[in-house]
MISE-144688 format. One line per field, with one value per residue: residue number from 1; residue in one letter; x, y, z of N, C-alpha, C in turn. Coordinates in steps of 0.001 Angstrom, whole numbers, plus 500000, padded with zeros to 6 digits. Atoms other than C-alpha are relative to their C-alpha. Layout:
num	[NUM ...];
residuo	[A ...];
nu	[X ...];
nv	[Y ...];
nw	[Z ...];
cau	[X ...];
cav	[Y ...];
caw	[Z ...];
cu	[X ...];
cv	[Y ...];
cw	[Z ...];
//
This chain:
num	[1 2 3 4 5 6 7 8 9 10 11 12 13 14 15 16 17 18 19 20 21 22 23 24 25 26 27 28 29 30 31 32 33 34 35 36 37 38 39 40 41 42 43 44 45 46 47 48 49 50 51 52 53 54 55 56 57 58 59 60 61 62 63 64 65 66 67 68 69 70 71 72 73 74 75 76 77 78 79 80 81 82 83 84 85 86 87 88 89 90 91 92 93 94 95 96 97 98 99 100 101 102 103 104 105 106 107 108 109 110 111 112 113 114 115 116 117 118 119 120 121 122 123 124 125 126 127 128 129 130 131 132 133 134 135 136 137 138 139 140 141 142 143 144 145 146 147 148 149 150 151 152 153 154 155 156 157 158 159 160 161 162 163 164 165 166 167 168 169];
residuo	[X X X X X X X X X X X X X X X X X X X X X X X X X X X X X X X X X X X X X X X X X X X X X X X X X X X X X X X X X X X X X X X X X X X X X X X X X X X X X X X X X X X X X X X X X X X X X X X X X X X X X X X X X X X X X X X X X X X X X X X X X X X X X X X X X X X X X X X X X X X X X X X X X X X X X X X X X X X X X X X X X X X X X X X X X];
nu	[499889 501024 500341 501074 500591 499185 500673 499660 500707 499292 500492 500064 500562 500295 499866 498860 499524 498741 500050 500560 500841 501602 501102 501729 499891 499409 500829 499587 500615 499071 500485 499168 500062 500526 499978 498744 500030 500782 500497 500562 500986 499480 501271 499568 499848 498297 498222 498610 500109 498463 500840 498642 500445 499916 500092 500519 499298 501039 499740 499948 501799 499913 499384 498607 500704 498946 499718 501158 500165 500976 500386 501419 501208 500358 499175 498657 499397 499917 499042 500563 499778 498631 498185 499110 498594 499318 500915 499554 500659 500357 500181 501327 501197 499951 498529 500107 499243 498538 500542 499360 500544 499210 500240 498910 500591 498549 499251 500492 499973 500691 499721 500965 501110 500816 501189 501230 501251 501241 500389 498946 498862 498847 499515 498528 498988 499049 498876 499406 498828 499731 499410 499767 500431 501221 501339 500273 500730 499823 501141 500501 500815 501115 500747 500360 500526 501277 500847 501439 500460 499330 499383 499760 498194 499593 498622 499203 498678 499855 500608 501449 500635 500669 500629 500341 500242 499975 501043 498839 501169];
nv	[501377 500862 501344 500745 500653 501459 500965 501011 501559 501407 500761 501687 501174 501119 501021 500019 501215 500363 499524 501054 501030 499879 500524 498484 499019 499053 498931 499174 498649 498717 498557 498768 500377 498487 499622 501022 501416 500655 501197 501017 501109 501097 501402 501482 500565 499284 500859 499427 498931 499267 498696 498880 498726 499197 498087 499667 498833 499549 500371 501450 500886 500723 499862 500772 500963 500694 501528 500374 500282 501278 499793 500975 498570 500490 499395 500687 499490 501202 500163 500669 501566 500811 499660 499976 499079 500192 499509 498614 499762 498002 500371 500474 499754 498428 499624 497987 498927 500310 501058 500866 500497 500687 500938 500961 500982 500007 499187 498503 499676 498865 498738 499016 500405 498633 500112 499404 499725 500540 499547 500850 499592 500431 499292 500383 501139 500414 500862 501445 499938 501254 500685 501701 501409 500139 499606 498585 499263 498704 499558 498560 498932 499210 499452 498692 499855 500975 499559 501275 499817 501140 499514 500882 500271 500479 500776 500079 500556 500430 500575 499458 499854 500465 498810 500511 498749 499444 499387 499541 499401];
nw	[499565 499581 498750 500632 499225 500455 500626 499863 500601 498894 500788 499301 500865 499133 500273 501242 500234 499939 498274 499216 500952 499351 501544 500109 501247 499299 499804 499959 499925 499934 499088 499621 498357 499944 498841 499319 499964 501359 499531 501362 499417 500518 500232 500041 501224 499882 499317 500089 500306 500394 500429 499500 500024 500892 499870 501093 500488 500683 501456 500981 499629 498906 498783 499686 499127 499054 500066 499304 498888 499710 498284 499777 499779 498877 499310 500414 501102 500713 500696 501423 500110 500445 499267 498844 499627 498265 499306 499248 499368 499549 498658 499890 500328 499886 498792 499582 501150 500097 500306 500801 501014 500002 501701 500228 501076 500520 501180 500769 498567 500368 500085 499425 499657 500255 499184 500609 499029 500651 500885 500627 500021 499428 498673 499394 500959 499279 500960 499537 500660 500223 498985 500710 498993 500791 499263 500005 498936 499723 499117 500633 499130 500919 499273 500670 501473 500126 498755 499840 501396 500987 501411 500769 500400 501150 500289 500953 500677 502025 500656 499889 498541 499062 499503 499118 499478 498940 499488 498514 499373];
cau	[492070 489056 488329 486249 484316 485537 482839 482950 481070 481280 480493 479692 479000 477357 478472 481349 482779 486224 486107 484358 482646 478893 476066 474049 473963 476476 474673 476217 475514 476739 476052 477085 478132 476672 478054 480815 479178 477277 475302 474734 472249 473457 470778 470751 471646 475130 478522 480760 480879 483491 483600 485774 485669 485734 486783 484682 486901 485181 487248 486773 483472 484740 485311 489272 488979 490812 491733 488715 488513 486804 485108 482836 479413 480128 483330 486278 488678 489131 491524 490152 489197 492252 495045 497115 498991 499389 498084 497500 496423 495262 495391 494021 490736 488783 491992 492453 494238 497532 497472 499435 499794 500982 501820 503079 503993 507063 507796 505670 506568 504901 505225 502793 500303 497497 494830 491421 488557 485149 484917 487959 490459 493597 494268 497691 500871 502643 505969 507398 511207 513033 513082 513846 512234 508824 506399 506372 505277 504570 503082 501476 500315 497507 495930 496369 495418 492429 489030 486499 485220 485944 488547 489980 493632 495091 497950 500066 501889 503408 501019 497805 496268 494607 491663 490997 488470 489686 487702 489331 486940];
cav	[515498 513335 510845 507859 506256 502301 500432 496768 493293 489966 487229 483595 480439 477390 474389 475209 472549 473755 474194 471022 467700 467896 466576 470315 472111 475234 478344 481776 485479 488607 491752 494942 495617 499351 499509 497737 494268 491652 488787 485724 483372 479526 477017 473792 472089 474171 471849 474340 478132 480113 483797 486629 490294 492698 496926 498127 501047 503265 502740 499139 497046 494560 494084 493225 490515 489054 485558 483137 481952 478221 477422 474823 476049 472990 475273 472902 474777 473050 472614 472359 468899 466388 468547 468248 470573 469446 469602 472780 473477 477073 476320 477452 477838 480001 482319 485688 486585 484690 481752 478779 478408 475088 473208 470042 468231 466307 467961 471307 473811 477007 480286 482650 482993 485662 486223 487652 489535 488248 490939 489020 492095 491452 492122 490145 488728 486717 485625 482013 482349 479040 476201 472623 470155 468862 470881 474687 476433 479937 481237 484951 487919 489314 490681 494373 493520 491260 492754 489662 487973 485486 485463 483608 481866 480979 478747 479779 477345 476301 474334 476164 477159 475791 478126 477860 479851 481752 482581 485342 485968];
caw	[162781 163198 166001 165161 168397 168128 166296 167820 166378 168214 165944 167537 166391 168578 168031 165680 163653 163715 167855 168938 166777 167487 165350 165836 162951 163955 164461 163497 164658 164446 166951 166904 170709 172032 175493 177822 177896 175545 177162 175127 176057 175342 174150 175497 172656 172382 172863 172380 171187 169351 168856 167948 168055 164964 164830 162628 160889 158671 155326 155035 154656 156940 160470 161233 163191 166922 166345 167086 170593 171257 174482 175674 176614 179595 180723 179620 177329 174373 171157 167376 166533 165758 167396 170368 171881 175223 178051 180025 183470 185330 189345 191684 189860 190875 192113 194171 191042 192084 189732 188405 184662 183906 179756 179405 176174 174872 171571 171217 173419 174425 173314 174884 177447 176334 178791 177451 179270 178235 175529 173573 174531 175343 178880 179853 177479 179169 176752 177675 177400 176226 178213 177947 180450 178836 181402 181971 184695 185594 188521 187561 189975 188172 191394 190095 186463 186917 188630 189896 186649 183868 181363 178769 178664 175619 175672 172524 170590 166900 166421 167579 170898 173823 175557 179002 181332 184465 187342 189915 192328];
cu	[498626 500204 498648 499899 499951 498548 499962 498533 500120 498841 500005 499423 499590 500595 501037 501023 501413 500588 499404 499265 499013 499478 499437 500707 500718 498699 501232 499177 500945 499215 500576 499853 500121 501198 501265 500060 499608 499997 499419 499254 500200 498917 500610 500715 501307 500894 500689 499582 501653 499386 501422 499177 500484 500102 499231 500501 499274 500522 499833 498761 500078 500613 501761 499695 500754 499816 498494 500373 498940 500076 498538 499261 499862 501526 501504 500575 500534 500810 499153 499970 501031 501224 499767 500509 500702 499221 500309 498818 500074 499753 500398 499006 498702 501038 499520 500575 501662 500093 501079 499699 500965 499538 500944 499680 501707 500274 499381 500425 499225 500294 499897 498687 499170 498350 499012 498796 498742 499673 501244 501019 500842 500422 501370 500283 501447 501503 500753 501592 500327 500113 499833 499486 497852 498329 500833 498895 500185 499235 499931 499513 499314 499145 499692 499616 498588 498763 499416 499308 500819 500699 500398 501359 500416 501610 500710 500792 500518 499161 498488 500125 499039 499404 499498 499138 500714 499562 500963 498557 500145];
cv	[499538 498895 499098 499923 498146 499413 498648 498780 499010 499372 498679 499279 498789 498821 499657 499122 500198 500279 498636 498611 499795 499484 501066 500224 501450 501043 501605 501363 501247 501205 500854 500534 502191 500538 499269 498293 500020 498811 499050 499075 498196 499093 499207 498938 500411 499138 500834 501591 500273 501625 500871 501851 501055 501285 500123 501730 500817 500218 499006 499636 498570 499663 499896 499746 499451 498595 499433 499186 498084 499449 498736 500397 498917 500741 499354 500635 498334 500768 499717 499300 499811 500933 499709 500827 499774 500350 501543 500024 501593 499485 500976 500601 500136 500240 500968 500448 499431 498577 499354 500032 498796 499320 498848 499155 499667 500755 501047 500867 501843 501803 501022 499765 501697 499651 501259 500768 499679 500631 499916 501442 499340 500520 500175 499600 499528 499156 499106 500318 498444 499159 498492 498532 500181 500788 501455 500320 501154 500758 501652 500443 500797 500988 501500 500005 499495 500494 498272 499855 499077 500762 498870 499500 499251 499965 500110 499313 499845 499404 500269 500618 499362 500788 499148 501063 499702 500479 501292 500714 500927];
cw	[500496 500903 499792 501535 499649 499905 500429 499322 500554 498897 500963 499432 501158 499077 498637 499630 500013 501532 500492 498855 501282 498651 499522 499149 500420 499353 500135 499903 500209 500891 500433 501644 500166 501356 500284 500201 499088 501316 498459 500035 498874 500000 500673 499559 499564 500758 500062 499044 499701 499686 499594 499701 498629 500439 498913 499561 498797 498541 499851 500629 500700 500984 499900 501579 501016 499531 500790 501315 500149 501539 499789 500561 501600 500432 500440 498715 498917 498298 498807 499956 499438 500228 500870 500302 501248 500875 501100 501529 501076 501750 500582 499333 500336 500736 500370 499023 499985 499593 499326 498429 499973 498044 500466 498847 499606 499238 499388 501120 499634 499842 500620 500883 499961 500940 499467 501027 498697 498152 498869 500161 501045 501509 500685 498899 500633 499337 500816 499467 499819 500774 500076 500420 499100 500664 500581 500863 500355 501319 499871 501200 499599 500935 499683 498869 500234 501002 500014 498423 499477 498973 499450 499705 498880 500173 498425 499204 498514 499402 500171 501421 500792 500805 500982 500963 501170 500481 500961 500475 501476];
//
């Protein structure tokens, strides 16, 4: 039995046209990631960033890839151009870790709430059971999951997702 050592990739794009409408010309990079972090240094000129993370497995010649992530580089989560999904809010922001999620929308409702650590794994999944009034609320105790540090909340729905950062400090 062989044991690989997990290969990872983080691809990003500035100013990505299906994450934000900007005039910049998007900007894509790829970097194979050595260690436990990746710093990314954000031009000026950057509206908005998307990224996702690749395994790099050693039978196939390309990554398999986490769903892409979109993020404003001014720290308002944000929705592919021309959807809706509703609105979503994360209170209090920054938390100790004990935090409101809140969706509200007449006729989409939400599925899932998947919370991200910086390096797009999955940390929390929080499944929405059914429920019928147009706004959804959850209040979460993450205090044992979550160290100090940003992450990423992704509001789940039928019709896409909504990414929001979280601070717990």
């Amino acid at each position: 039995m062989f044991l690989y050592a997990q290969i990872l990739v983080v691809e990003y794009t500035y100013n990505d046209p299906e994450c934000c409408p900007s005039n910049q010309h998007p900007t894509t990079t790829r970097v194979n990631v050595t260690g436990t972090s990746l710093q990314i240094l954000i031009p000026a000129t950057a509206y908005c960033l998307s990224y996702r993370v690749g395994t790099i497995c050693p039978d196939f010649r390309e990554p398999i890839w986490t769903a892409k992530v979109c993020q404003t580089c001014r720290g308002i989560g944000i929705v592919p151009k021309n959807e809706n999904i509703g609105n979503t809010k994360i209170s209090p922001n920054p938390s100790n870790g004990v935090t409101t999620f809140t969706f509200e929308s007449s006729d989409i409702k939400l599925h899932k709430i998947i919370i991200y650590n910086l390096n797009g794994i999955e940390v929390e999944i929080i499944d929405i059971p059914d429920y019928k009034e147009s706004i959804y609320k959850k209040t979460w105790d993450g205090k044992d999951i979550l160290k100090k540090g940003v992450y990423f909340v992704s509001f789940q729905t039928s019709k896409g997702k909504k990414v929001e950062k979280l601070i717990i400090k």
